[in-house]
PAKOLNU-390422 format. One record per residue (C-alpha): x, y, z. Coordinates in steps of 0.1 Angstrom, whole numbers, plus 5000, padded with zeros to 4 digits. Example, Ala and Ser with C-alpha at 12.3 -4.5 7.8 and 13.67 -1.06 7.14 Angstrom:
2
512349555078;513749895071;
REM end
This chain:
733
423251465216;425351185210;425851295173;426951615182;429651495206;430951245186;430951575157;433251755182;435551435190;436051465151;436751805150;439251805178;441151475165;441151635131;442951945142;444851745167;446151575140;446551905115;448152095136;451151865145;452051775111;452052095097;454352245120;456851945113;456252005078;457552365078;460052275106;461351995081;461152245049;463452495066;465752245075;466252045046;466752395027;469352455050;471152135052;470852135010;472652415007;475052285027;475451965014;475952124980;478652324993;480352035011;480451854980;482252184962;484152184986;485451824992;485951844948;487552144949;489851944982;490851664958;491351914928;493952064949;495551744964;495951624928;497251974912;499752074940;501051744943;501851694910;503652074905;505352004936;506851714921;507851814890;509652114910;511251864932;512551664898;513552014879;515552134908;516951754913;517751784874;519252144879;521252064906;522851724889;526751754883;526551724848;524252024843;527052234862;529752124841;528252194806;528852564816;532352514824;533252254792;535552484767;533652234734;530252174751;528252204719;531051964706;530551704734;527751464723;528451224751;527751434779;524751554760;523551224756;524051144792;521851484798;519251354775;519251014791;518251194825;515751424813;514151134792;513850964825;512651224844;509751284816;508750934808;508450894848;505551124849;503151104821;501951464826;505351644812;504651734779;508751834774;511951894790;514152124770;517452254783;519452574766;523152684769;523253034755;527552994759;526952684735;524252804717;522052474717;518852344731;518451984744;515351884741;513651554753;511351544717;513951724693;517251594711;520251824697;519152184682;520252514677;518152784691;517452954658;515652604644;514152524676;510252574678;510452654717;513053004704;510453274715;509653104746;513353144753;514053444743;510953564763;512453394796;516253604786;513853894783;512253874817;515053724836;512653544856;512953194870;511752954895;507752984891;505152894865;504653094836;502653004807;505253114776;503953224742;504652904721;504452664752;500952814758;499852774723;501052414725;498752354757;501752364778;502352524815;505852574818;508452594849;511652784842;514752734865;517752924856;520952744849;523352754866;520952724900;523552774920;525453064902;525053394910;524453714884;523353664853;521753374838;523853094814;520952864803;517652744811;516152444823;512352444812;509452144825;506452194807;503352064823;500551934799;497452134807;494851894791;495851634811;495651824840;492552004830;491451544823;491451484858;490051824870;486851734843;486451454860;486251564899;484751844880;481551644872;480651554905;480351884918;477452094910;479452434905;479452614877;482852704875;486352634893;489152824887;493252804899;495553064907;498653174912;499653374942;499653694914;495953604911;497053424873;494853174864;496852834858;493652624854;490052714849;487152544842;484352704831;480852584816;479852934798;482153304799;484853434812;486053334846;486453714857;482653744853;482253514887;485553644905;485354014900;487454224926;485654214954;485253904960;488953804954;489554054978;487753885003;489453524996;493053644993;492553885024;491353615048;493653455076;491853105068;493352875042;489752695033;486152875036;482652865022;480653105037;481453415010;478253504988;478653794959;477253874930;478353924897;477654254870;474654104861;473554094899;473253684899;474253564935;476853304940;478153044972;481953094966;484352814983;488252834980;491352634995;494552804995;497752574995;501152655009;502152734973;500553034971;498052904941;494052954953;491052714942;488252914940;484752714936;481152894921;478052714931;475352944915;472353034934;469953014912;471352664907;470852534943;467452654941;466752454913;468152114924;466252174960;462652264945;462151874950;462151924990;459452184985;457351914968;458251684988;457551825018;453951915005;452851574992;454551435024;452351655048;448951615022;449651225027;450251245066;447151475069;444751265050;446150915068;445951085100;442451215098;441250875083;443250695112;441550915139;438050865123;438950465123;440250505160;437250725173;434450445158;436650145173;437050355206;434250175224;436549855232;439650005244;440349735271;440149465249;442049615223;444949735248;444849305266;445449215229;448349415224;449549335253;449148975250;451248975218;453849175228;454348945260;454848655237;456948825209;459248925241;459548605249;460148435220;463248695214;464348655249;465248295239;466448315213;468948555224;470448415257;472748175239;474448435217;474448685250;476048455266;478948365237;479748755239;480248755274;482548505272;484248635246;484548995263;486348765295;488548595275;489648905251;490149105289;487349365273;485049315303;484449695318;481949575344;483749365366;481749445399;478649275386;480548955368;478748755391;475448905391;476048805352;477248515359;474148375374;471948595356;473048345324;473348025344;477348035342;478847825370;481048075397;482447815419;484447595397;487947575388;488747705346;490747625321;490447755283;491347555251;492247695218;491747505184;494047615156;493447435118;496547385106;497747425065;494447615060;495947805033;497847475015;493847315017;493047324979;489347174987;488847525003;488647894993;489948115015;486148275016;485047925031;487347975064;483748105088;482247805077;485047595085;485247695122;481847675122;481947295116;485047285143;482847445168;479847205162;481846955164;483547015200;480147145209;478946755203;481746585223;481546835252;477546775253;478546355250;481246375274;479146405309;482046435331;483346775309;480847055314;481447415300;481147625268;482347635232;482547955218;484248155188;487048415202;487548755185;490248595160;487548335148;489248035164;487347725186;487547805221;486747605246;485847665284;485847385305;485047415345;485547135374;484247125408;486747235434;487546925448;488546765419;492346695421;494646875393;495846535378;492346415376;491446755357;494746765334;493646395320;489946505312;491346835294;493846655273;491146355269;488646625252;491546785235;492546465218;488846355207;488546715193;491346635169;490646295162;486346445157;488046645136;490746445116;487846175103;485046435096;486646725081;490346555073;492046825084;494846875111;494647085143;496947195172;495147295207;496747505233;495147415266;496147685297;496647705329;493947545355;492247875378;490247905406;488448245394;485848285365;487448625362;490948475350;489648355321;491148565296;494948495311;494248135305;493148195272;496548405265;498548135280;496647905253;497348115225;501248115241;500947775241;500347735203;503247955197;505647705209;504547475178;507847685160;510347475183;507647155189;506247105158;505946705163;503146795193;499746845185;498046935223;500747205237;499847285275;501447595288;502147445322;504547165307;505847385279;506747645309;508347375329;510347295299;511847585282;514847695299;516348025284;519547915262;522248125246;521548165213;523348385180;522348445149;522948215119;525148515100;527048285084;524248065074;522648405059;525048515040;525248165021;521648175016;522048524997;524948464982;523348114967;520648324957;522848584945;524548364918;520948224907;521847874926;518547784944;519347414954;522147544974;519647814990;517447564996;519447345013;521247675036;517747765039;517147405058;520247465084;518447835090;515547715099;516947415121;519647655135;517147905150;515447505170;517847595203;516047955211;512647745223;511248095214;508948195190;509848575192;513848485185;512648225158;510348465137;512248805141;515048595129;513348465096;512548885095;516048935095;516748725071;514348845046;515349175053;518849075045;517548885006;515649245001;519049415007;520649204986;518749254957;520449654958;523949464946;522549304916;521249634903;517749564918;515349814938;514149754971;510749884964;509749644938;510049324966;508049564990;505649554972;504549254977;503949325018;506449025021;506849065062;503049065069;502848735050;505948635067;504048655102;500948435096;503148135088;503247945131;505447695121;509347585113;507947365081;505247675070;508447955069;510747715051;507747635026;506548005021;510748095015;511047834994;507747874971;506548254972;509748434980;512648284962;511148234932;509948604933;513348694937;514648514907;511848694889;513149054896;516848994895;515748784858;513949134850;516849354863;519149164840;516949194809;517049594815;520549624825;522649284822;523549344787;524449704792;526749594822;528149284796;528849584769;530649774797;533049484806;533849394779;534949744765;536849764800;538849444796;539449554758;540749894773;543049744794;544349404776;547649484784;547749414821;546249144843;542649184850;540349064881;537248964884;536949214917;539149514899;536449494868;533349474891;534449764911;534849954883;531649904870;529949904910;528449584911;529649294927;532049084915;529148754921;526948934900;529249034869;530548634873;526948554864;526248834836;529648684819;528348324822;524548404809;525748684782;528748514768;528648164776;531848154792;533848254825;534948604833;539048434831;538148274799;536848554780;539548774791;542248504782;540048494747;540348864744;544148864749;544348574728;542648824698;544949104701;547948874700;546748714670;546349064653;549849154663;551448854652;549548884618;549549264615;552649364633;556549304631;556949264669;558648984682;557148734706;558248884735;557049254726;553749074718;553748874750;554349234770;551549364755;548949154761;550349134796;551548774797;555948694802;557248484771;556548154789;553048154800;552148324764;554048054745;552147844770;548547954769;548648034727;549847674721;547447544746;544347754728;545247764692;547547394692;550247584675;553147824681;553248194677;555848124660;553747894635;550848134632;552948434621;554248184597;550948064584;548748344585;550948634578;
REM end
C-alpha cells in the first residue's frame, strides 16, 4: 500500500515536472527562432545604416566642393580670357585649388578640368595637357557626347581606372551649350575599403548601391551577379514603397532560394539594398534547436531527480521550512545593517541635491533613520584646492582623496560632542557636512561652533593629507526640508573665493552682507594690449596685461562678471588668431572654454592663461608662419620692389597683402632680420646704386626715382654707404 502510493507521488511529480518544461522549451524554441531572425536583420540593417551614412556623406561632399570649385571666379573667367591656354598663372592658381580640394579628402582619385575654347585639360596628376595627349580624352568626349552633367556616371577610362566620376558642366552658371567640364572622380576601392569592412559584420550575402536609375555605384557581392538577388520584382517592391527604410520584403531568386531583403533609401535618390539568405539564417540558428533540446533533457532529468530527492525528504517538512526560515531571518538582518548607513547618505544627498519627490513622508523618513526633525541646519562644503597642480596625485586618485577628507571630518565631528550631524559625499563628489543644533541655542553660539569645525577640518586636513581646502558654510534653518538651499548657498559661498581669494571658510551670511552691487566695465583696453602683445610674439608684456586683467575684473565681487569676462577674453585671443593667418578651429580644438570653467579662482585663471593657453597660441601662430610666413615675406618684398619709387608704409603694404600691419612687422623681423623701414630703405638704397653705376642720370633724376628729394637721398646714401653718390659713381662706374 504504502509502495504503491509513494509509486503514484512519483509518477505525478515526474509528469508535473515533464509537462512544464517542455512547454517552455517549445515556447522558448519558437521564440528565439523569431527573435534570431530578427536580430540578424537588425544587424543588416544597422550595417547597411552606417554604409549609407558613410557613402552619402562623403558624395555629398565632394558635390558640395565641385560645385564650390565650379562656382569660384576664376573658373568663370578662363572662359572669357582671349589667351587662356597662354595664361599659366591663372592656371596655376586653378591647379593650386583643385590640389587643395583633392588632398583634403583622401578618397578623390583626380580632379581634371577641360576648356574645349582653349583646348586643354588641367588636371590635378598631369597638371597642363592637351586633350589629344590626355589619358582621361574618351571620358571627355563621352561627356560632349551625352551632354550630361551634374550626377554620377562611371566614364569608360575613369571606370577602368576604378574611378566614379561627377561631371559638372562649366560654365555652371551659363546657359546653352556647354564650354568645359569640371570632373571629381571618386576612388571606388576606397570606398568599396570601408564598405568591406562594415561589410564583415553583417551576415548578408550581398549589399548593393544604387542610383535613382537603379545603376549600381557600389556592390558587394560574395559569389554572382548582383541581378541574380535583385531581380525585377523585388526592386519593384523597394523603389515603389512610401517608406525610406524596411525589412520585412522576402523573394526569391531564379533558382527559387528565399531571401530577407533590407534597404534604406537616402534623399539622394541612391538605394542600399541588403540580402540576408535564408538558408543562411537557418544555419547560424540550428544552435537554438540544440540548445533548446539539451537545455530541456538537462531540466527534465534534474527535475525528476530533484522531485525523487524531495518526495524521500518529505517526511520532515516543518523542520526543514523553521530552518529556512531561521536563515533567512538572520541573512535579512545582517543586510538590513549593513545598509541603513548608506540609505541614509542617499537621503541626504537627494535633500541637499533638491531631488527628494516624496516630501509628505520626510518625516516618517526622518525618524524611520534616526535623523533629528527638531533642530536648527546648516550645511558645509569642502573644496580641495590645486587638485590638478598636486603632482603626488593622478587625476584617477581624486575618489580616494575625498574619501580620506570625509574620514577625516567624520572623526572630528564624532570627537567634537557639542557638533552632532552627518558627513556625507554630495552628487559632485565633494565633503559635505550637516550639522544640527537644538532650538534654543542662540545664533552666535551656533556660528562659532560651525566655523570652529570648519577650521579643524582644514587644519585635520593641512597636517594629514598636506593639502589646501576652502569650506563654504550656509545659511542657519529651522526646517530639515531646507537643506538643499543651504547647501546651494554653500556652494555660492565658494564662488566668492574669485574676489576673496585670501579667505579660506566663506560663510554666505557675511559674504551677502558684504557685497554691494558696483559699476563695473570691461577691461577693453586691457584686452586689446593682451592680444596685441601676443600678436607681436611679446609674452612678458601679455603676461604682465594679463595681471591688470585679472586684478581689474576684483571690483565686480561677482563670480558670474569675473569668469564670463576671462570667456570674453579668450574669445577675443581665438579671434585674433584669424589676423595672423590662423584658423579658429585649430584652438577649438582643444575645448579651451570647458577648461576655462573648472579653474574657481583669480590665481588658477591667470596660471591656466599663462601655462596652457598662451603657449598654445605661440605654437599655432609659430606653425601658421612656417606654412605661410615666407610666402607673405616673398610677397612684400616683390611689393616694395614694385613700387620703389614712392614712399611706402608699413599699413599701405599690409593692406595690400590683408594681414595686419603687427603681423607683417614681425614676418619682416623673423624672415629678414631687419625692420619693415630698414629693408625698404635697403631696397631703395639697391636701385640707386644700380642707377648710379648703370645709368647716366643725374642725382636728382636718381633721387626721384627711388622716391627720395636730393637732400634726404644725399643724406640717407652717405649715412648707409659713408660716401657720396657722387663718389660711388666715381668709383664704381
Amino acid at each position: 500500500m504504502k509502495s504503491n502510493y509513494f509509486n503514484r507521488l512519483v509518477c505525478f511529480a515526474c509528469l508535473s515536472v515533464c509537462l512544464p518544461i517542455m512547454l517552455a522549451g517549445f515556447v522558448y524554441y519558437q521564440y528565439s527562432m523569431k527573435g534570431g531572425i530578427v536580430s540578424l536583420q537588425e544587424n543588416n540593417e544597422t550595417s547597411l545604416g552606417m554604409i549609407e551614412q558613410f557613402t552619402e556623406k562623403i558624395m555629398r561632399d565632394m558635390v558640395d566642393r565641385s560645385f564650390q570649385l565650379a562656382l569660384d571666379p576664376s573658373v568663370a573667367e578662363s572662359f572669357n580670357a582671349p589667351d587662356y591656354s597662354n595664361d599659366y598663372v591663372s592656371q596655376m592658381e586653378l591647379l593650386r585649388k583643385m590640389s587643395l580640394e583633392k588632398y583634403q579628402n583622401k578618397l578623390i582619385g583626380e580632379i581634371y578640368y577641360y576648356n574645349r575654347s582653349a583646348g586643354l585639360v588641367l588636371s590635378t596628376d598631369a597638371g597642363h595637357q592637351p586633350l589629344e595627349s590626355f589619358r582621361y580624352k574618351a571620358d571627355i568626349e563621352k561627356l560632349e557626347q551625352d551632354a550630361t552633367g551634374g550626377q554620377w556616371v562611371y566614364l569608360p577610362t575613369g571606370q577602368a581606372n576604378g574611378f566614379l566620376s561627377f561631371a559638372l558642366r562649366l560654365p555652371t552658371l551659363a546657359s546653352g551649350e556647354a564650354q568645359g567640364w569640371l570632373v571629381t572622380q571618386a576612388d571606388v576601392a576606397q570606398i568599396n575599403k570601408y564598405i568591406s569592412g562594415v561589410y564583415a559584420l553583417a551576415s548578408s550575402q550581398t549589399m548593393v548601391v544604387l542610383d535613382e536609375q537603379h545603376r549600381p555605384l557600389f556592390q558587394m557581392t560574395k559569389a554572382y551577379d548582383f541581378k541574380r538577388y535583385v531581380n525585377g520584382s523585388i526592386l519593384q517592391a523597394i523603389t515603389s514603397g512610401s517608406s525610406k527604410d524596411g525589412h520585412a520584403l522576402k523573394g526569391t531568386d531564379a533558382e527559387g532560394e528565399s531571401f530577407f531583403y533590407s534597404y534604406k533609401k537616402s534623399t539622394s535618390g541612391n538605394v542600399y539594398i541588403s540580402i540576408l539568405p535564408y538558408r543562411l539564417v537557418m544555419e547560424k540558428l540550428s544552435g537554438i534547436r540544440w540548445t533548446t533540446l539539451i537545455a530541456v533533457l538537462a531540466l527534465l532529468a534534474v527535475g525528476i531527480l530533484l522531485a525523487l530527492i524531495t518526495l524521500r525528504r518529505a517526511y520532515n517538512p516543518i523542520r526543514q521550512f523553521v530552518d529556512y526560515l531561521t536563515k533567512e531571518k538572520a541573512r535579512l538582518g545582517e543586510q538590513l545593517d549593513r545598509s541603513v548607513p548608506p540609505l541614509i547618505e542617499r537621503l541626504l544627498q537627494q535633500w541637499l541635491a533638491g531631488t527628494y519627490s516624496h516630501r509628505p513622508t520626510l518625516f516618517e523618513e526622518s525618524r524611520k533613520y534616526g535623523i533629528p526633525v527638531d533642530g536648527i541646519y546648516v550645511t558645509l562644503l569642502v573644496k580641495v584646492e590645486n587638485l590638478l597642480k598636486e603632482t603626488r596625485f593622478k587625476p584617477e586618485d581624486k575618489p580616494i582623496l575625498m574619501f580620506a577628507v570625509t574620514n577625516i571630518m567624520n572623526e572630528l565631528l564624532a570627537g567634537t560632542p557639542q557638533v552632532q550631524g552627518y558627513v556625507l559625499h554630495d552628487h559632485q563628489g565633494q565633503g559635505t557636512a550637516i550639522l544640527y543644533f537644538k532650538r534654543n541655542t542662540a545664533q552666535a553660539d551656533m556660528m562659532a561652533q560651525t566655523m570652529q569645525f570648519a577650521q579643524s577640518i582644514q587644519a585635520s586636513i593641512r597636517h594629514y593629507l598636506k593639502l589646501r581646502v576652502s569650506v563654504g558654510i550656509g545659511k542657519f534653518y529651522p526646517h530639515i526640508a531646507d537643506l538643499h538651499i543651504s547647501y546651494q548657498e554653500a556652494k555660492l559661498a565658494l564662488q566668492y573665493r574669485l574676489c576673496k581669494e585670501e579667505e579660506t571658510i566663506l560663510c554666505i551670511g557675511e559674504l551677502e552682507e558684504m557685497h554691494k552691487q558696483t559699476a563695473f566695465r570691461y577691461p577693453r583696453s586691457i584686452e586689446q594690449s593682451i592680444v596685441e602683445a601676443l600678436s607681436i610674439g611679446n609674452l612678458p608684456e601679455a603676461r604682465a596685461a594679463l595681471q591688470q586683467f585679472i586684478q581689474a575684473l576684483q571690483p565686480s565681487g561677482s563670480f558670474a562678471i569675473s569668469s564670463q569676462s576671462c570667456c570674453m577674453l579668450l574669445a577675443a585671443i581665438i579671434a585674433s588668431l584669424e589676423d595672423k593667418g590662423g584658423r579658429t578651429p585649430e584652438m577649438l580644438e582643444y575645448n579651451l572654454f570647458d577648461q576655462l570653467r573648472t579653474r574657481e579662482t583669480r590665481a588658477e585663471m591667470c596660471e591656466w592663461f599663462n601655462e596652457m593657453l598662451f603657449p598654445l597660441y605661440e605654437k599655432i601662430a609659430d606653425d601658421n608662419y612656417n606654412k605661410s610666413g615666407k610666402l607673405i615675406a616673398q610677397k612684400a618684398s616683390k611689393y616694395i620692389m614694385d613700387n620703389v619709387s614712392r614712399e611706402i608704409s608699413l599699413a599701405e603694404c599690409a593692406d595690400s597683402l590683408r594681414i595686419t600691419p603687427a603681423y607683417l612687422s614681425r614676418v619682416f623681423k623673423k624672415e629678414f632680420g631687419w625692420s619693415f623701414l630698414d629693408y625698404v630703405t635697403e631696397c631703395k638704397m639697391n636701385e640707386a646704386r644700380r642707377l648710379l653705376s648703370a645709368t647716366d642720370q643725374n642725382i636728382s633724376q636718381i633721387a626721384q626715382a627711388i622716391g627720395y628729394s636730393h637732400r634726404t637721398f644725399n643724406r640717407v646714401f652717405q649715412r648707409m654707404l659713408k660716401m657720396s653718390p657722387s663718389d660711388y659713381r666715381t668709383q664704381y662706374r
